[in-house]
C-alpha positions in Angstrom: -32.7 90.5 -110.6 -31.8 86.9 -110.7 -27.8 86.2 -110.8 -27.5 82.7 -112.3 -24.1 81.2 -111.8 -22.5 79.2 -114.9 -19.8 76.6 -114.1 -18.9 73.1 -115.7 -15.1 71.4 -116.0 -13.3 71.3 -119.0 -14.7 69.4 -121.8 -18.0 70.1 -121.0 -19.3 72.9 -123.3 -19.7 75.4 -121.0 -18.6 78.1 -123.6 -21.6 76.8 -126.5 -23.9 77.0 -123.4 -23.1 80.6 -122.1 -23.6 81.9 -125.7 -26.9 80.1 -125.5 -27.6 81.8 -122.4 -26.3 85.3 -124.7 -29.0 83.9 -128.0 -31.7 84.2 -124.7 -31.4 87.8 -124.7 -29.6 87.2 -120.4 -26.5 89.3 -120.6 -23.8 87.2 -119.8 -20.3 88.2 -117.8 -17.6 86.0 -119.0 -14.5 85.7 -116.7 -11.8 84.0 -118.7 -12.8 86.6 -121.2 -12.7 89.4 -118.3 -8.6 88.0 -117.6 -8.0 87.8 -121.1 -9.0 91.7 -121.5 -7.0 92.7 -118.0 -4.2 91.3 -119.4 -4.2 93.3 -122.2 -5.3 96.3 -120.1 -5.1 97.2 -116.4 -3.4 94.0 -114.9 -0.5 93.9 -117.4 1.8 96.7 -115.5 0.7 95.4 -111.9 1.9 91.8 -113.3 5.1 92.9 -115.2 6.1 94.7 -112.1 5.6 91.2 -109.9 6.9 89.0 -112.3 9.6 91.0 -114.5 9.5 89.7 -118.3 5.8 88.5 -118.4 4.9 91.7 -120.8 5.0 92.3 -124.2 4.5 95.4 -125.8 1.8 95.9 -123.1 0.3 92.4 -123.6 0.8 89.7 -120.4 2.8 87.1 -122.7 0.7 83.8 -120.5 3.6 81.5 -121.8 6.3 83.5 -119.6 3.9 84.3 -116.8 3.2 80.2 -116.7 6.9 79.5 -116.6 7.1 82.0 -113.2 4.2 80.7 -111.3 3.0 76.9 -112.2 4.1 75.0 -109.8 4.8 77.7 -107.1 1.8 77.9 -104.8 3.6 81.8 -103.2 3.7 82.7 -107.0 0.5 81.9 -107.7 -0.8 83.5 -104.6 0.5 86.4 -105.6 -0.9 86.9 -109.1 -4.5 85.9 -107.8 -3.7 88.7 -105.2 -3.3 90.8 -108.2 -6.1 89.5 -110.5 -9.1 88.2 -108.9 -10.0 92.1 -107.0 -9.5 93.0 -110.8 -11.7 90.5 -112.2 -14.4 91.0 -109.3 -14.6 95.0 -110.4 -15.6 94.0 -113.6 -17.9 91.8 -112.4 -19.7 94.6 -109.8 -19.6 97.0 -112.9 -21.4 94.6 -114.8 -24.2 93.6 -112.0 -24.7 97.2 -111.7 -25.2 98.2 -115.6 -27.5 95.2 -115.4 -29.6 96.2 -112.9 -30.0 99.9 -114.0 -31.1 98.1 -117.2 -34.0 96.2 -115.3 -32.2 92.7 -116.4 -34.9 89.8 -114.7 -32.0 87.3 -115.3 -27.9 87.8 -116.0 -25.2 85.1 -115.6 -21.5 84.7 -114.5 -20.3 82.2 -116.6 -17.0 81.2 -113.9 -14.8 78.2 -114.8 -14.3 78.0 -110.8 -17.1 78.7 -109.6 -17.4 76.0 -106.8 -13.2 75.7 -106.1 -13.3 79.9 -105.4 -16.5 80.0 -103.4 -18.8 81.9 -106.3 -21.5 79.8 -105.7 -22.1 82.3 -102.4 -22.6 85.2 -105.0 -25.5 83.9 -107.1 -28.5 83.0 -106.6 -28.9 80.2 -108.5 -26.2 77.7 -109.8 -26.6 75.7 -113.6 -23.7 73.2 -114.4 -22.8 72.4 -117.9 -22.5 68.5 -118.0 -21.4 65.3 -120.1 -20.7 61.4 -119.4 -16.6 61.0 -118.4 -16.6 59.8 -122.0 -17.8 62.2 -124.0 -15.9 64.8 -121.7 -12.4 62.9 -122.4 -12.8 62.3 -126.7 -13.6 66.3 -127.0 -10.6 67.2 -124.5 -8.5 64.9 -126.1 -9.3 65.7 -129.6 -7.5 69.5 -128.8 -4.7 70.4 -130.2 -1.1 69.7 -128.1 -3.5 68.3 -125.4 -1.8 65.2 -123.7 -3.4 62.6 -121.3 -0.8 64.0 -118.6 -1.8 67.5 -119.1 -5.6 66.5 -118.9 -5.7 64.7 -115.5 -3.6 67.7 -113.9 -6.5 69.8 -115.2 -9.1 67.4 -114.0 -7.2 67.6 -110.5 -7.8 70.8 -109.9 -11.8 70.8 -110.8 -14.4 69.9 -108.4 -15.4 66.8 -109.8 -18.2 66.6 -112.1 -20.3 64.5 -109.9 -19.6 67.2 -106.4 -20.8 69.6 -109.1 -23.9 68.2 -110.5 -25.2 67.1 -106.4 -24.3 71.2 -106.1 -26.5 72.5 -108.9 -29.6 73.9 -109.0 -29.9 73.4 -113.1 -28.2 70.9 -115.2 -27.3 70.9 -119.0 -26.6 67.9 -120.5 -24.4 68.5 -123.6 -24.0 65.1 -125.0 -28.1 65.2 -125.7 -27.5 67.5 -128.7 -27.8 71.3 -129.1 -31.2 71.6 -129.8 -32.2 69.9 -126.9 -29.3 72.1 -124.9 -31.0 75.0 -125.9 -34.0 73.8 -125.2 -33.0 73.3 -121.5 -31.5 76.9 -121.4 -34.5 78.3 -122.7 -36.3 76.7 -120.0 -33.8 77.5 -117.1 -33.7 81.2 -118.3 -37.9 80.8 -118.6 -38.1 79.9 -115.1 -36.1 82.2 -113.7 -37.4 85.5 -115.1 -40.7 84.0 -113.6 -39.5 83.7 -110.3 -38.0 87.4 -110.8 -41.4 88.5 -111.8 -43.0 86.8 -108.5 -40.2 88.7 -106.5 -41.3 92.1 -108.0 -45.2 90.9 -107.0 -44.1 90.2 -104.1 -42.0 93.3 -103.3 -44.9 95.5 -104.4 -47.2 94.1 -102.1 -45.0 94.1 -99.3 -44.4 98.1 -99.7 -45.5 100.3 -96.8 -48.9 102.2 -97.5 
C-alpha cells in the first residue's frame, strides 16, 4: 500500500483537492477533520481538565481554548501533548482498516505536514499549489479575515516555495479543476502502478 501525503498552505485548495483524491475511489484521512471530531469526543475531557472553561456541554468551545493558549508556546505545548497521540491513533486505525481492505493507494491530507515532520510517514508527498496572488485574493476574500491575521498564518507555514522543492507531485490550482483533477487522476494512476510493481515484485522475491 502506497501512503501519499497531502499538504499545501492556506489558500491553496488543498481541501477541493483531497475530495478529488475521495472522487478517485483512495480513501482519504483528513486531520483537521480528525481534531474537529476529538473535540467533540475523546480529547474534550483531557482538554477541559488542562485548560478549565474550554468545554461546552461536552464540545471543546475553540474560541476559549484560543484565548488560553495563542500566544503561550508552554500552553500550546501542552495541548499538542494532549492532541497529536490522539490524532496519530486515528490515523494508525485508519492505515490499518486500509490495508485489511487491500487499498493500492490512501492519503493523509495534513495541513502540517512538512512543519511536524509527516513527510517521514509517507511514502510519497503531493503539494496543493497556486501563484502568491491567487493564494492572497481567495484568503482574503474570507469572511473576518484581515491582512494581519493572514501573514501570522503565512508565518507559521513552510513556505510555498520550501514546499513545492519538497514534493514529489504538484497540483496547480489556479489551472482550473478539470485540469486539477486531471493531475490527481494521474498522480493516484501512477501510484497504484508502482503499488502493483511492489506486489510483482514481492511475489517473485518469496522463498520457494
Amino acid at each position: 500500500m502506497i501512503i501519499l501525503g497531502l499538504t499545501g498552505s492556506i489558500g491553496m485548495g488543498k481541501s477541493t483537492t483531497a475530495k478529488m483524491f475521495a472522487d478517485e475511489g483512495v480513501p482519504v484521512h483528513d486531520a483537521d477533520a480528525t481534531v474537529h471530531a476529538l473535540y467533540a469526543g475523546r480529547a474534550a475531557p483531557l482538554i477541559e481538565k488542562a485548560f478549565p472553561g474550554t468545554v461546552i456541554d461536552g464540545v471543546v468551545d475553540r474560541t476559549k481554548l484560543g484565548k488560553q493558549v495563542v500566544g503561550d508556546p508552554d500552553a500550546m505545548k501542552r495541548l499538542e501533548t494532549i492532541v497529536h497521540p490522539l490524532v496519530r491513533e486515528e490515523e494508525i486505525a485508519f492505515l490499518e482498516k486500509a490495508r485489511a481492505e487491500n487499498r493500492p493507494v490512501v492519503v493523509l491530507d495534513i495541513p502540517l505536514l512538512y512543519e511536524t515532520g509527516g513527510e517521514n510517514r509517507v511514502d510519497y508527498v503531493v503539494v496543493v499549489t497556486a501563484p502568491a496572488e491567487v493564494q492572497r485574493q481567495r484568503v482574503m476574500s474570507r469572511p473576518r479575515m484581515t491582512r494581519e491575521r493572514f501573514e501570522a498564518l503565512l508565518a507559521k507555514q513552510t513556505p510555498d516555495a520550501e514546499k513545492r522543492r519538497r514534493a514529489d507531485f504538484l497540483v496547480d490550482t489556479s489551472l482550473g479543476l478539470e485540469a486539477a483533477r486531471a493531475k490527481v487522476g494521474q498522480i493516484a494512476g501512477v501510484l497504484m502502478a508502482i503499488d502493483r510493481q511492489k506486489e510483482a515484485l514481492d511475489e517473485n522475491t518469496l522463498p520457494l
